[in-house]
C-alpha positions as CSV (number, residue, x, y, z in Angstrom):
1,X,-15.8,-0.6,16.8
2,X,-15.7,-0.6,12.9
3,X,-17.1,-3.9,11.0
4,X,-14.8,-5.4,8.2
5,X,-18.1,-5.9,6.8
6,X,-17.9,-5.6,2.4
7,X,-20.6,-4.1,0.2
8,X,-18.4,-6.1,-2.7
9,X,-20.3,-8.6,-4.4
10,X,-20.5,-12.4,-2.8
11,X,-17.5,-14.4,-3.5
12,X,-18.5,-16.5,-6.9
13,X,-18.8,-20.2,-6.3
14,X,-15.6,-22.4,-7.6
15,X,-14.7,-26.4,-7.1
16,X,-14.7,-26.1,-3.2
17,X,-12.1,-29.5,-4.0
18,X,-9.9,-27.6,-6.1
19,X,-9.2,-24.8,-3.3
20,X,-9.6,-27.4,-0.7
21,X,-6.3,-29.1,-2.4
22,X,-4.4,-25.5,-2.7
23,X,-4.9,-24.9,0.8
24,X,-4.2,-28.0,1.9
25,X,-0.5,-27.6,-0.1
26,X,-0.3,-24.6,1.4
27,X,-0.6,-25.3,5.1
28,X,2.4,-28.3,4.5
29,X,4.5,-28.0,7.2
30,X,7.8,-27.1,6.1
31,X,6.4,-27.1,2.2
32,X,7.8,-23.4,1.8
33,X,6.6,-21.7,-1.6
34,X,9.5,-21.9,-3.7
35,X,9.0,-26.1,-3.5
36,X,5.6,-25.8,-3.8
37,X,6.5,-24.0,-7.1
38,X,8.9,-26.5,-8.1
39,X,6.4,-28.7,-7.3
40,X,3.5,-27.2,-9.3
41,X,6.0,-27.5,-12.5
42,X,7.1,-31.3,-12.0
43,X,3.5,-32.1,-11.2
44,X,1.0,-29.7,-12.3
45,X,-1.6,-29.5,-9.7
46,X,-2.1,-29.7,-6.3
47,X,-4.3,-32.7,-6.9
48,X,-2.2,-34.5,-8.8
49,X,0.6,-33.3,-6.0
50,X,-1.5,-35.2,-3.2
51,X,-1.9,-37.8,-5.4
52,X,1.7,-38.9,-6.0
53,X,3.6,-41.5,-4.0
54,X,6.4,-40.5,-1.9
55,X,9.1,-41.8,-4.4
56,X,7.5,-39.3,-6.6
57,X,7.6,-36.4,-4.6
58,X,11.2,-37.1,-3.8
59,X,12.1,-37.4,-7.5
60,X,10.2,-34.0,-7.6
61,X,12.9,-32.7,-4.7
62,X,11.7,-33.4,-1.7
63,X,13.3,-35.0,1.2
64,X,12.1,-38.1,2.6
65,X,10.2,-36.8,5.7
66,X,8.4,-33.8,3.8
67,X,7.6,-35.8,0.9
68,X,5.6,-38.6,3.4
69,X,4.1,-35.3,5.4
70,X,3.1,-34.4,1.6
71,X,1.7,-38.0,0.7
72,X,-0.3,-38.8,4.0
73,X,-2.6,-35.6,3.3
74,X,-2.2,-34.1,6.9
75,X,-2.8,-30.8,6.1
76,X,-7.0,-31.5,4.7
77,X,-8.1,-31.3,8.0
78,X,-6.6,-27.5,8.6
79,X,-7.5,-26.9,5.1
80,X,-11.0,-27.8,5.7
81,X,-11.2,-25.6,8.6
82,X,-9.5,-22.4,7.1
83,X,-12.0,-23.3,4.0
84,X,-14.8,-22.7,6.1
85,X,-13.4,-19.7,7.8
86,X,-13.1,-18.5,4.3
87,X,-16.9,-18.7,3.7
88,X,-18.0,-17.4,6.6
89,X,-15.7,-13.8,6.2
90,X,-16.9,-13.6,2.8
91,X,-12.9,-14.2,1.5
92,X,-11.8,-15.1,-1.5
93,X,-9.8,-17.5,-1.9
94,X,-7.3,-16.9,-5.1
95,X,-4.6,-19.4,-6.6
96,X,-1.8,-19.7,-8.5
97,X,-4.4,-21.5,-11.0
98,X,-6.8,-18.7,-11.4
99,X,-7.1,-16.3,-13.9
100,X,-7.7,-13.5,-11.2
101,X,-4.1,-14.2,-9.8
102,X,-2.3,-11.1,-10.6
103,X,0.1,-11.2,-13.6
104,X,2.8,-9.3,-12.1
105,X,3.2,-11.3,-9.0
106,X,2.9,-14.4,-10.6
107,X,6.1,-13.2,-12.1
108,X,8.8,-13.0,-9.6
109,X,10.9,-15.9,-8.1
110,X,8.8,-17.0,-5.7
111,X,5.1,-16.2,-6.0
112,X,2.4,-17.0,-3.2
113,X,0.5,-20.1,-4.4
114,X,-2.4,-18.7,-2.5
115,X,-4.0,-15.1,-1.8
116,X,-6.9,-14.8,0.4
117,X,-8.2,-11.6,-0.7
118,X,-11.3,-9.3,1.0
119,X,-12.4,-6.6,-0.9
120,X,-12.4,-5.5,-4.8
121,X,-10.2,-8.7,-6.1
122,X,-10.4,-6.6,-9.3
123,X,-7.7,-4.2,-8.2
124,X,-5.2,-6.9,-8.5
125,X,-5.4,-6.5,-12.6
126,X,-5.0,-2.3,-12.3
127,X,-1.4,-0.3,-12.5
128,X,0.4,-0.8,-8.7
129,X,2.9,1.2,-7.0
130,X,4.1,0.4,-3.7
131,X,4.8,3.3,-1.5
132,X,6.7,2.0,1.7
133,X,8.7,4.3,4.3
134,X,9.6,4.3,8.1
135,X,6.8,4.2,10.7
136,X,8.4,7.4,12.1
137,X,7.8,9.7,9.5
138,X,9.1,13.5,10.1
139,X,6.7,16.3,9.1
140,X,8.6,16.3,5.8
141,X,8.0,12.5,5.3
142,X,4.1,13.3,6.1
143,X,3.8,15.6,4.2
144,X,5.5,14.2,0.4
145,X,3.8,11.0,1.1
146,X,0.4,12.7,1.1
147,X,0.8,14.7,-2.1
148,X,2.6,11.9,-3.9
149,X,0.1,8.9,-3.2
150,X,-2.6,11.2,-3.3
151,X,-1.5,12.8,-6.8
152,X,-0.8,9.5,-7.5
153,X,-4.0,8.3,-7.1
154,X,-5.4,11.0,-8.9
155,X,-3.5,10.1,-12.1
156,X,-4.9,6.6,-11.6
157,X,-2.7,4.3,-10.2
158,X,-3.3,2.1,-7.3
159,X,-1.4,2.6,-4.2
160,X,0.5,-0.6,-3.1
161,X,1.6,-0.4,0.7
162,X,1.5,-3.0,3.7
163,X,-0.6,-0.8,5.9
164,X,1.7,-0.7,8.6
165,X,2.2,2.6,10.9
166,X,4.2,5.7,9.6
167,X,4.2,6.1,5.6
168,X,2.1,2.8,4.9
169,X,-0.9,4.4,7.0
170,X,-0.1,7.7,5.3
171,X,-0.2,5.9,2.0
172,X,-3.3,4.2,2.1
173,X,-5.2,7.5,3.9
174,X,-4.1,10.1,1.0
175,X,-5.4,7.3,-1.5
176,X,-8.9,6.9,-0.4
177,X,-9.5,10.5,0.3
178,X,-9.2,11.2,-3.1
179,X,-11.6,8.2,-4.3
180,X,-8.7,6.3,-5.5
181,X,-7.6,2.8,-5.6
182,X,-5.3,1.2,-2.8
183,X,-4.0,-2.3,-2.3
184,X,-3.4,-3.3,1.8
185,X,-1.1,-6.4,1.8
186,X,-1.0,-7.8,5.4
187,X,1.9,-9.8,7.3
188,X,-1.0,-11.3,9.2
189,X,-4.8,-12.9,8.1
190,X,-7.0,-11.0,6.4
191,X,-9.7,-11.7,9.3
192,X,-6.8,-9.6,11.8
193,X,-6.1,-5.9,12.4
194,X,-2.2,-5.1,12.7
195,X,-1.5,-2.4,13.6
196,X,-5.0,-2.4,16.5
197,X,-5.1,1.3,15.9
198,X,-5.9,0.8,12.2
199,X,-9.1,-0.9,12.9
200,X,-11.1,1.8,10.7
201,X,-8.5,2.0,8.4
202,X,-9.1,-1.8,7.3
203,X,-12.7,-1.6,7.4
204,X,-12.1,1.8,4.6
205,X,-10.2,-0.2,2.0
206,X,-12.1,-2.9,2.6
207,X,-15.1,-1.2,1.4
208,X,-13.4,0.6,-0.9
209,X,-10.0,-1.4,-2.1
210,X,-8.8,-4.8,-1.2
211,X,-6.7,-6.5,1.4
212,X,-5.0,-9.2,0.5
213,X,-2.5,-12.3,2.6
214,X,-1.0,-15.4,1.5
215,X,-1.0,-16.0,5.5
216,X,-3.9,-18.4,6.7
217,X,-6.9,-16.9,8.3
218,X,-6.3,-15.7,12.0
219,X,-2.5,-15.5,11.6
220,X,-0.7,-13.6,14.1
221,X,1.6,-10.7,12.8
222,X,4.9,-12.1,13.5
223,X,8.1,-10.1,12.9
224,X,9.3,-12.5,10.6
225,X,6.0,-12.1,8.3
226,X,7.1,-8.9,7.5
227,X,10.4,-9.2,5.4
228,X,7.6,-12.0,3.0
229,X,5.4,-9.5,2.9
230,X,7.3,-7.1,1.1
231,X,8.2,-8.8,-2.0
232,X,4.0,-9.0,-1.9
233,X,4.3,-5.7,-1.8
234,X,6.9,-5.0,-4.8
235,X,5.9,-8.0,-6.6
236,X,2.4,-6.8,-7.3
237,X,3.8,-3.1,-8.3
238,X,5.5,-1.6,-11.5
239,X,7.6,0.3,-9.1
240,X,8.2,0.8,-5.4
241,X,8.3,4.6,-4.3
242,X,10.3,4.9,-0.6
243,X,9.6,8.2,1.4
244,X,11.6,7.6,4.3
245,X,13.3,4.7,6.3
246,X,17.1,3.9,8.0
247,X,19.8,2.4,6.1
248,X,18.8,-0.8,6.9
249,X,14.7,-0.2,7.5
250,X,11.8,-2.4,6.0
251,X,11.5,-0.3,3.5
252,X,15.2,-0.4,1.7
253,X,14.3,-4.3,2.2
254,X,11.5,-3.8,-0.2
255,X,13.7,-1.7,-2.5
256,X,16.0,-4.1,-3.0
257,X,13.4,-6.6,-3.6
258,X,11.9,-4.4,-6.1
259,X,15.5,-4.7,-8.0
260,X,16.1,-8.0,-7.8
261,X,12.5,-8.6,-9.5
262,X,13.2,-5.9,-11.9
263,X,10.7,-3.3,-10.9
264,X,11.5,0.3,-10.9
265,X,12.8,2.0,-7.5
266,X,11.9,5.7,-6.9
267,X,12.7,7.8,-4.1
268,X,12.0,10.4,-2.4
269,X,15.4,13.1,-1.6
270,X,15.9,14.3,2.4
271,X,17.3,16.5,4.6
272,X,21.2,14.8,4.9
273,X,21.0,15.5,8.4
274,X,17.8,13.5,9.3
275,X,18.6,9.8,9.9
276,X,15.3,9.1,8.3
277,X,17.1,10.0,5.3
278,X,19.6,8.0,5.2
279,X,18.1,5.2,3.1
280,X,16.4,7.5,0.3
281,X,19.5,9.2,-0.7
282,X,21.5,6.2,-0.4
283,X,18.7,4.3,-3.0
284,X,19.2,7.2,-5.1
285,X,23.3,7.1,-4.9
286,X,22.6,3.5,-6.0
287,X,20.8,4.9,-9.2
288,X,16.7,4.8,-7.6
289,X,15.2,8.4,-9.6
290,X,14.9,10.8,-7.7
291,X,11.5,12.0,-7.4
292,X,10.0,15.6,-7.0
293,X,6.2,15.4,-8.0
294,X,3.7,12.8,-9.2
295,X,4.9,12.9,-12.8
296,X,8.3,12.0,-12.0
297,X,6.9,8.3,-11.6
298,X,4.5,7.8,-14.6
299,X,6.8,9.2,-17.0
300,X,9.2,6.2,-16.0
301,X,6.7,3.6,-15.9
302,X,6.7,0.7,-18.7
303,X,4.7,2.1,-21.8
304,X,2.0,-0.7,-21.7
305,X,1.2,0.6,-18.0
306,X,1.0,4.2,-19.2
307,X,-1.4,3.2,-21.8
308,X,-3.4,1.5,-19.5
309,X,-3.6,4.6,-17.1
310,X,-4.7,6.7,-20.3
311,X,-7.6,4.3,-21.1
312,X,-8.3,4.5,-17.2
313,X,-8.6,7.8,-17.2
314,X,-10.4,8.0,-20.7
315,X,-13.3,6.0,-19.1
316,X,-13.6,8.3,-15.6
317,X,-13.8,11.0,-17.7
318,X,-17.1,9.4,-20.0
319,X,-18.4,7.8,-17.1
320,X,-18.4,10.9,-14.9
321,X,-19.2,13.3,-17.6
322,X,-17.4,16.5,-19.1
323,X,-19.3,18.8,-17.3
324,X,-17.6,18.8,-14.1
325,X,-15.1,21.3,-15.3
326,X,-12.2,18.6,-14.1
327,X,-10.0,15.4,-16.3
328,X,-10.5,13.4,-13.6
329,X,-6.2,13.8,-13.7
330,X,-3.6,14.8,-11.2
331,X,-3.3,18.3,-12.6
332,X,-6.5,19.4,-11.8
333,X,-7.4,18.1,-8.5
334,X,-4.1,18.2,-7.6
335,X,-2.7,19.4,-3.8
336,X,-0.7,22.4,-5.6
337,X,-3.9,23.4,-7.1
338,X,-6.5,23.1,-4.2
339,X,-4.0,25.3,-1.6
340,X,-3.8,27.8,-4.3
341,X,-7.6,27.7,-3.6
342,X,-7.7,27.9,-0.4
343,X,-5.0,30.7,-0.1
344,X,-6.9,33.1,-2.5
345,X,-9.6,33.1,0.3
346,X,-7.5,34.9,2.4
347,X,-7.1,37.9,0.3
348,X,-9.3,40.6,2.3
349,X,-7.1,43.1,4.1
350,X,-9.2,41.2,8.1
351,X,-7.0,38.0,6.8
352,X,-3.4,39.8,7.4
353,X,-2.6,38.1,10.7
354,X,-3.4,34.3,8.8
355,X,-0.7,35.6,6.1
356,X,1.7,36.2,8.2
357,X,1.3,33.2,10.2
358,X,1.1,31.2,7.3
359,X,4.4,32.7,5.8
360,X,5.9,31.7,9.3
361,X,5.2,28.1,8.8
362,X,7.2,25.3,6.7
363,X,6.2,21.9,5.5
364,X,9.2,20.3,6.6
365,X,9.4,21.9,10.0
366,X,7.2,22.1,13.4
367,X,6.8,25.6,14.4
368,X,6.0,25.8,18.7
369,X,2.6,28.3,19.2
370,X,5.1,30.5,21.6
371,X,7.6,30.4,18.5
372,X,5.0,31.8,16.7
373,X,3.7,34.0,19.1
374,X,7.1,35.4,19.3
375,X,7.7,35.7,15.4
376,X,4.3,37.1,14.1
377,X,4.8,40.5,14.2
378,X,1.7,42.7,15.1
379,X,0.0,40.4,16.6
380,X,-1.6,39.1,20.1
381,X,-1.5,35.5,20.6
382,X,-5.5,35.1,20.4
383,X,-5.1,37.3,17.0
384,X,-2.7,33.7,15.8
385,X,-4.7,30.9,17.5
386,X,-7.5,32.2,15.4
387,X,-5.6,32.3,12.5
388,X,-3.9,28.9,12.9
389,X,-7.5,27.7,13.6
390,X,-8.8,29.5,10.4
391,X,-5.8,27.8,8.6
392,X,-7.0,24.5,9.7
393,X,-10.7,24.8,8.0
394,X,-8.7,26.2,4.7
395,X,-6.8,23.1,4.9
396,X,-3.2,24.8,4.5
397,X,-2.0,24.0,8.0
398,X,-2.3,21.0,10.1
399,X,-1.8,20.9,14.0
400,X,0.7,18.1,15.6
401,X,0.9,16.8,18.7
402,X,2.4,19.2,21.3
403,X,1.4,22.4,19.7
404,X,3.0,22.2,16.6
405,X,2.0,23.4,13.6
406,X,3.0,22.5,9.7
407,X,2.2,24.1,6.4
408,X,0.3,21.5,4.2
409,X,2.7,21.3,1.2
């Protein structure tokens, strides 16, 4: 079973009082964090919080019951123990107060007053974009959200998504197998695995990206988590990017999050007749752009966020060198251009049977074997296993369950 083991630096030491108060105020029962926000303003600190009578806190807003809970310090002794828990995972622990708190989300209505963070805490400073979508993805739905988050990637922006089944997975794979940067945000602890089958997954961005929760260590991932997750999730991004979802899935929640807190909705167009298409094209009815390739989305991002992507990629470039050959950019390493690759390596006159099976397939469709068998003309069905299996090592078709086979788009 894969570690969550980090090869990320130790977490730096900090006033172990200081985050013992902010956890404390975060563990309140009942203290939700749009009074603990009020609260911060009225008062300042979570010190000075805990330090205030109970006419005090009520002046600050609270009612009389939460603002004795507040007073009598109930919460240290679960703060003390999540602090520890903290040190022993190697988490850090990141607060409202901190300069590493992400700028972004400490803008929206309601920011977490804590983030316990595993991984590269530095990624919470670079250009987001959330990419959310329905854990059912068709074929179609695979396949845009690997050429998008991966292109996106590429161009230097760090993929945003809540690492749930479906497009979130998708998401976060196409991300790290093109070196780039991606963000997990969990409706869970940090410390826990939701979905189980993502096990390796976690361990990957750990290593390589960062997971973050303002849920306590060893919280269970309770359906309610989930809706407060993904204003995490658009709060930390320039922009939210949906693939595909319902009319009413978890990802149009996030979209209209995004709008309220002024971030920029993109979406992905669908066949009108899939149901998983419902909520893209009604984001884009509602004026979300509609978007085609990687481009679409930087072009419409804020200019200081462009600028930052340029310097980005500016510094791979020196830091890797000019001789590759590559800019380090979308356009080079792009999907588009490595098929192209692959597809020229079936120009000798022995690679006929692979072209015709290939022409057979579509990215947005399953094709059966005994459809193809049946369609490939002047050819026996060994002659088109071997060239599906051929297609596979090129990369330009991938098998599905049931012997079904897509084009990589």
């Amino acid at each position: 079973m894969p570690s969550l083991a980090t090869t990320h630096p130790p977490v730096p030491h900090r006033d172990a009082e200081e985050e013992l108060c902010w956890l404390a105020l975060r563990l309140v029962p009942g203290l939700g964090t749009r009074r603990i926000g009020l609260l911060l303003e009225r008062l300042q600190s979570p010190k000075a919080i805990f330090r205030a009578s109970p006419a005090e806190l009520e002046a600050a807003g609270l009612s009389g019951g939460l603002a004795r809970s507040v007073a009598s310090g109930c919460s240290f002794e679960d703060a003390a123990t999540q602090q520890q828990k903290v040190r022993e995972a190697g988490v850090q622990v990141i607060t409202l107060g901190d300069d590493a708190y992400p700028e972004m989300l400490r803008q929206i209505f309601d920011p977490p007053p804590v983030l316990f963070a595993r991984g590269n805490a530095d990624l919470l400073k670079s250009v987001c974009l959330g990419v959310v979508g329905t854990r059912y993805p068709t074929p179609y739905g695979v396949a845009a959200t690997e050429r998008l988050a991966g292109d996106l990637a590429r161009a230097g922006l760090t993929i945003t998504s809540g690492m749930a089944r479906g497009i979130d997975t998708i998401a976060h794979k196409a991300a790290l197998a093109v070196e780039g940067k991606t963000i997990a945000v969990l409706g869970c602890g940090v410390d826990v695995v939701y979905p189980s089958e993502n096990r390796k997954l976690a361990a990957d961005i750990v290593a390589k990206g960062l997971m973050i929760s303002e849920f306590p260590m060893e919280s269970v991932a309770f359906p309610q988590n989930f809706p407060i997750r993904n204003r995490v999730v658009s709060g930390l991004s320039y922009g939210v990017l949906v693939v595909e979802g319902a009319q009413y899935s978890g990802s149009g929640i996030t979209a209209r999050l995004a709008m309220d807190q002024g971030r920029e909705v993109f979406s992905v167009p669908g066949n009108i007749t899939s149901k998983m298409s419902w909520g893209p094209n009604l984001l884009i009815k509602q004026g979300a752009k509609l978007i085609q390739d990687w481009n679409d989305v930087v072009v419409d991002l804020p200019q200081a966020a462009q600028r930052r992507l340029i310097d980005d990629g500016r510094e791979r470039i020196m830091a890797e060198g000019l001789g590759r050959g590559d800019s380090g950019g979308a356009e080079s390493g792009s999907v588009e251009s490595s098929g192209n690759k692959a597809a020229s390596d079936l120009a000798g006159p022995h690679n006929q049977v692979a072209r015709r099976v290939l022409n057979q397939l579509k990215p947005d469709q399953t094709s059966h074997l005994d459809t193809l068998v049946e369609t490939v003309e002047e050819a026996s069905p060994s002659e088109i296993i071997a060239a599906l299996f051929e297609l596979e090592i090129l990369g330009l078709v991938k098998q599905l369950p049931g012997r079904n086979f897509v084009r990589v788009w």
